[in-house]
C-alpha positions in Angstrom: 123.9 264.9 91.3 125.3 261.1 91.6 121.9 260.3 90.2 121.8 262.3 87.0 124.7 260.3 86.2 124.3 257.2 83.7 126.1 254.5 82.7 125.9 252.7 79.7 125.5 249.0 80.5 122.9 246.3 80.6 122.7 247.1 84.2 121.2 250.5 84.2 117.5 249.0 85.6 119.2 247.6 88.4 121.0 250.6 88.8 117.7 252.8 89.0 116.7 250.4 91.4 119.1 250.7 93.4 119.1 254.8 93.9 115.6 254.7 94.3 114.9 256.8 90.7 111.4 256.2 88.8 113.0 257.4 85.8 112.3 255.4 82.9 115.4 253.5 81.4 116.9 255.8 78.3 119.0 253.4 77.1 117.6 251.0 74.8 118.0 247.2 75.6 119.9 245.3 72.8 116.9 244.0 71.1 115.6 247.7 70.4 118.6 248.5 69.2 118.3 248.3 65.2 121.2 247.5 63.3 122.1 248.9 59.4 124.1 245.3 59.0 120.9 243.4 58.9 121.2 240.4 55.5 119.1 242.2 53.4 120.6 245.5 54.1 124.7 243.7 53.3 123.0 242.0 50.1 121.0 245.6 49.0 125.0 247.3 49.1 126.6 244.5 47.2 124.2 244.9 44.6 124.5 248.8 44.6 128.5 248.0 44.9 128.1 245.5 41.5 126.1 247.8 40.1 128.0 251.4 40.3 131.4 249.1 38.8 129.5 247.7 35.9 128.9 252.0 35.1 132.0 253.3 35.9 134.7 250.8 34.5 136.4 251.8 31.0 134.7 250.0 28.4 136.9 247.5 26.2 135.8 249.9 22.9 136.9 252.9 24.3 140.6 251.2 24.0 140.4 251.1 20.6 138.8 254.2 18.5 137.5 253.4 14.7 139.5 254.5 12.0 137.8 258.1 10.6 136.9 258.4 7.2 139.5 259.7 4.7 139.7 263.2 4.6 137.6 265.0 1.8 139.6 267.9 0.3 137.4 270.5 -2.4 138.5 269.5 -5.8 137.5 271.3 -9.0 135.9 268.6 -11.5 135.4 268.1 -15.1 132.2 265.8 -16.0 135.2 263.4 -17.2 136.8 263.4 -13.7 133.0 262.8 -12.0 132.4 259.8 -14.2 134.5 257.5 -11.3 132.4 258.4 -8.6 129.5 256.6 -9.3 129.6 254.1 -6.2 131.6 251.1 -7.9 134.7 249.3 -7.1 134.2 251.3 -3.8 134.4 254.5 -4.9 132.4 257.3 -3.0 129.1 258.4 -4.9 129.4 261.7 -6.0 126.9 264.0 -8.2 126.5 267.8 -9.5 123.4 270.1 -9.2 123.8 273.4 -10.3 128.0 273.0 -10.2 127.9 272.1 -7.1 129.4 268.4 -5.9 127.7 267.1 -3.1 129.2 263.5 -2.0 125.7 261.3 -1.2 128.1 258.7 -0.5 126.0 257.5 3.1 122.7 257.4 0.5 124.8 254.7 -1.4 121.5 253.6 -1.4 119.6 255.7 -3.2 122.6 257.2 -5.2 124.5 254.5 -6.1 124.7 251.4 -7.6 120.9 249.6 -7.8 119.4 252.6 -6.4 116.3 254.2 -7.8 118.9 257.6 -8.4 121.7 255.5 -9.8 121.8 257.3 -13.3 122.7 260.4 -11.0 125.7 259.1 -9.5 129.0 260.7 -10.1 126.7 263.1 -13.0 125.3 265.9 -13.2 122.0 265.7 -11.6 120.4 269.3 -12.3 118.2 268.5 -15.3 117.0 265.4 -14.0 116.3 266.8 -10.6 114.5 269.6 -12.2 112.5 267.7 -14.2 111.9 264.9 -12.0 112.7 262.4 -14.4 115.7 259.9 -13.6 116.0 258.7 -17.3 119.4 258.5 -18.8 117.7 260.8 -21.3 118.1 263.9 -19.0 122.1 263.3 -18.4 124.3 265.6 -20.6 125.8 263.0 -23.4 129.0 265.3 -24.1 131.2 264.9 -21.5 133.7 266.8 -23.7 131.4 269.6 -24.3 129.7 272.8 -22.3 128.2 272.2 -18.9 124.0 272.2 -19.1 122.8 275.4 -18.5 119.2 274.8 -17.8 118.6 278.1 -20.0 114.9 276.2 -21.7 113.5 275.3 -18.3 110.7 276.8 -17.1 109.8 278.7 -13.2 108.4 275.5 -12.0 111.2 273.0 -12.9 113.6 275.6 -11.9 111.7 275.8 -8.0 111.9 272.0 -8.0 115.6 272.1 -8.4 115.8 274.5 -5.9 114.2 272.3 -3.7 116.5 269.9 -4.3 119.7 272.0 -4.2 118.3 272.7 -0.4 117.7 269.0 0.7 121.8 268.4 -0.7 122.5 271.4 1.3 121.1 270.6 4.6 122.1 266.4 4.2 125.6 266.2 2.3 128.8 267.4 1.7 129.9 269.5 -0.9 132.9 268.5 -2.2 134.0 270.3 -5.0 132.9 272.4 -8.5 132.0 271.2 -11.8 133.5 273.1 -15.1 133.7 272.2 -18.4 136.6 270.5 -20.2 139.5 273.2 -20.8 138.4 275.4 -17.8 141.2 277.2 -16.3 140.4 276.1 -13.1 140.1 272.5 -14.1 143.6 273.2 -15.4 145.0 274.4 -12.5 143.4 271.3 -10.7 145.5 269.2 -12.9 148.4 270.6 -12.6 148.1 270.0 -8.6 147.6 267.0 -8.7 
């Protein structure tokens, strides 16, 4: 039994020796004995150790959170009232299709000022759209007067503003209804405000 018994030094050969056992040695000598501190291996975790703090620490934007945009409240509008958002003096660009008031403000570029839709902006689009012609021509000259009813157009025109109504639909905001001058809800809107 004094034989099974091991200790766990560098002199466990002579050890063996000296009881006369031909067992082979089952401790390892030191330079068998592999190590996870090697250079490579303390280099390897301070990378790992830069690394996971450059993820996990609170980024310097997260202190400070960008303004949101002003909140957009449905507002009934005259063609009068439109007139203003057309995209100047930083205004928000604004247009009608088939009463409806969609604000195309983030396609300033397209919509408003030196874009190829600019006529459109803070107008009512419909007939244009319809007719895919962008000519001054095709915006309603009475402000004063009766909303365009697009009555004379025909089933193909009509489609193509459909189309379009769609595309605003899916891409901006509506904001608000277009009525003629002396509408009762234009009225009311006017006395809110």
């Amino acid at each position: 039994m004094a034989s099974d018994i091991r200790v766990d030094t560098g002199q466990q050969t002579h050890m063996d020796a000296q009881m006369g056992s031909n067992m082979p040695s089952e401790v390892p000598s030191a330079a068998e004995v592999a190590t996870i501190f090697t250079p490579i291996n303390l280099v390897l975790l301070s990378l790992f150790a830069v690394l996971a703090y450059m993820r996990l620490r609170p980024s310097k934007s997260a202190a400070t959170l960008p303004q949101p945009p002003p909140a957009t409240v449905f507002k009934v509008f005259t063609p009068p009232q439109l007139i203003p958002y057309n995209g100047l003096n930083d205004m928000p660009v604004y247009l009608a299709v088939r009463g409806h008031i969609f604000d195309v403000t983030t396609g300033r570029n397209f919509y408003g000022p030196g874009g190829p839709y600019q006529n459109f902006a803070g107008r009512d689009a419909s007939r244009g759209l319809a007719c895919g012609s962008f000519d001054e021509d095709m915006l309603t000259e009475d402000l004063q007067g009766p909303l365009d009813k697009l009555e004379d157009l025909g089933g193909e025109e009509m489609e193509a503003l459909r189309g379009w109504e769609e595309r605003f639909n899916e891409k901006y905001l509506v904001v608000g209804k277009l009525v003629p001058v002396g509408h009762p809800e234009a009225e009311e809107d006017e006395k809110k405000a």
